[in-house]
C-alpha positions in Angstrom: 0.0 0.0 0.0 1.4 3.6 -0.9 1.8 6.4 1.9 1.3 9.8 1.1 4.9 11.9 2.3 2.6 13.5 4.9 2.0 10.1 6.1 5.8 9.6 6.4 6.8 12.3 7.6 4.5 12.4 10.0 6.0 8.8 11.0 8.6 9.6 11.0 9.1 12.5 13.4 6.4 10.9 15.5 8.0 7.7 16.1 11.3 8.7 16.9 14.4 10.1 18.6 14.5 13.8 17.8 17.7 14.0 16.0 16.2 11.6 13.7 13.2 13.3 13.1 14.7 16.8 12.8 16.7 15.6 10.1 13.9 13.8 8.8 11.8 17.0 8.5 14.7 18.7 7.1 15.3 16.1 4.0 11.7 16.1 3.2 11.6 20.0 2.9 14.8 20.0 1.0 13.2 17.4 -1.3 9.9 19.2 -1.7 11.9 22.6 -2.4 13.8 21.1 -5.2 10.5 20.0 -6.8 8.9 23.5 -6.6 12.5 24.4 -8.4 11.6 22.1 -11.3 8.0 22.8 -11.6 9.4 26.7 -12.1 12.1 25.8 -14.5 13.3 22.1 -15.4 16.8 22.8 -16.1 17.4 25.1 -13.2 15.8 21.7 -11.0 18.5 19.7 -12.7 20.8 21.7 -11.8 19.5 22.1 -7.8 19.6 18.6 -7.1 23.3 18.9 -6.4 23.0 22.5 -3.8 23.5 22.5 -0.4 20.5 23.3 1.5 21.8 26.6 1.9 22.1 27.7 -1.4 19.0 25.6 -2.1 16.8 27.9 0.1 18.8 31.3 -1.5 18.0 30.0 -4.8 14.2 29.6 -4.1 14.1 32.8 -2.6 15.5 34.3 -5.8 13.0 32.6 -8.0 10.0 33.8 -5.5 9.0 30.3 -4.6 9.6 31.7 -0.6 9.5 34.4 1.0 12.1 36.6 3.2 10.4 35.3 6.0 10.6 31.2 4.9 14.0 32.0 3.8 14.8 33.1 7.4 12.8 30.2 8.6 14.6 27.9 6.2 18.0 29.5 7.4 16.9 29.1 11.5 16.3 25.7 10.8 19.1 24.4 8.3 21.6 26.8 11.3 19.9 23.8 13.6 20.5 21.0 11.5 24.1 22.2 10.8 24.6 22.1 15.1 23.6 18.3 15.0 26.2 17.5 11.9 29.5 19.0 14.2 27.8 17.5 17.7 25.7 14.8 17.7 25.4 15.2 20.9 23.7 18.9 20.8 20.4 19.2 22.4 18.7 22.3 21.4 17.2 24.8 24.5 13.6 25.0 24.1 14.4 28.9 23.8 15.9 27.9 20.3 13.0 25.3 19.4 10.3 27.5 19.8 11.8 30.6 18.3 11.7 29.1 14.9 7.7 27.8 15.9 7.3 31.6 16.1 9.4 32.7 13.1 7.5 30.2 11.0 4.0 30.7 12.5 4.6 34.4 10.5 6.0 33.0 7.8 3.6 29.6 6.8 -0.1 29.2 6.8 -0.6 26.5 9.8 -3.1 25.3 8.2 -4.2 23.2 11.4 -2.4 25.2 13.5 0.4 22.9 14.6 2.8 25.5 14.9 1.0 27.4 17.3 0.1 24.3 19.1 3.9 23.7 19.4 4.5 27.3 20.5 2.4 26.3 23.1 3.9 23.0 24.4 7.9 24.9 24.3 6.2 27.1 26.9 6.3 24.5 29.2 10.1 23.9 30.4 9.8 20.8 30.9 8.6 19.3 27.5 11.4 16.8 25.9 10.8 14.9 22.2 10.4 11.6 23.1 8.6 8.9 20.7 4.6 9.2 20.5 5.1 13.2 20.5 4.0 14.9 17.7 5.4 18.6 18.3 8.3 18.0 16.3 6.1 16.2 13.3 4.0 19.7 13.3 6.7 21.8 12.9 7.6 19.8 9.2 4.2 19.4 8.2 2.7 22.9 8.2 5.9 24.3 6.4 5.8 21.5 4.2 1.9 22.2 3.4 3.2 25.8 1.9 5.1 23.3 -0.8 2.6 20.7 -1.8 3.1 18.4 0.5 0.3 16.3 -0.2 1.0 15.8 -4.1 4.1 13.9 -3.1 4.3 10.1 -2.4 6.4 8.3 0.1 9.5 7.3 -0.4 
């Protein structure tokens, strides 16, 4: 039976440790970016399937497929992601976590209002990712709502 991405994602993040479901959330915006890429120019996608996330998120801010706000969003989260690649052992502060809620509350449509639902759980200091806790998952899925999200299959 196929899965919808949403589907997996949402797995995915659920269901496990956080550092593997931030990076989970990460690849599956980086994958849905590169598709808005193509569906705005084909040889331009060719060409991004090879960029760093970083230049990845500049280059869809150039072709208007995000905003300045998603791009800083993007940035906040990729700056995240780069923390876990030289420390595995980095644990974000909740500060951190719930700052880009906040930044991408403005900057997404939370459509079900997941990212304001997170806001609200990071308000309590003692809230940690475990598996069965969605927080995370939300924070993925409404930014990756803004890209089509749900025309995309599992992997």
């Amino acid at each position: 039976m196929e899965h919808s991405l949403a589907d997996y994602l949402y797995d995915k993040c659920e269901n496990s440790d956080f550092l593997t479901a931030y990076l989970t959330g990460h690849l599956v915006i980086e994958s849905l970016l590169k598709k808005q890429v193509s569906k705005v120019h084909s040889g331009v996608g060719d060409f991004s399937e090879n960029m760093m996330f970083s230049n990845l998120i500049e280059l869809c801010f150039k072709m208007a497929i995000i905003t300045q706000d998603q791009l800083s969003v993007l940035k906040a989260i990729n700056k995240m992601r780069n923390k876990f690649a030289h420390n595995l052992r980095y644990e974000p502060s909740l500060h951190e976590l719930k700052d880009i809620y906040i930044k991408a509350k403005n900057a997404f449509s939370d459509m079900t209002d997941g990212l304001q639902q997170g806001i609200d759980t990071l308000s309590d200091p003692k809230w940690k990712h475990e598996p069965g806790d969605y927080t995370l998952a939300e924070l993925f899925i409404q930014i990756a709502y803004d890209f089509d999200l749900f025309d995309e299959e599992a992997p």
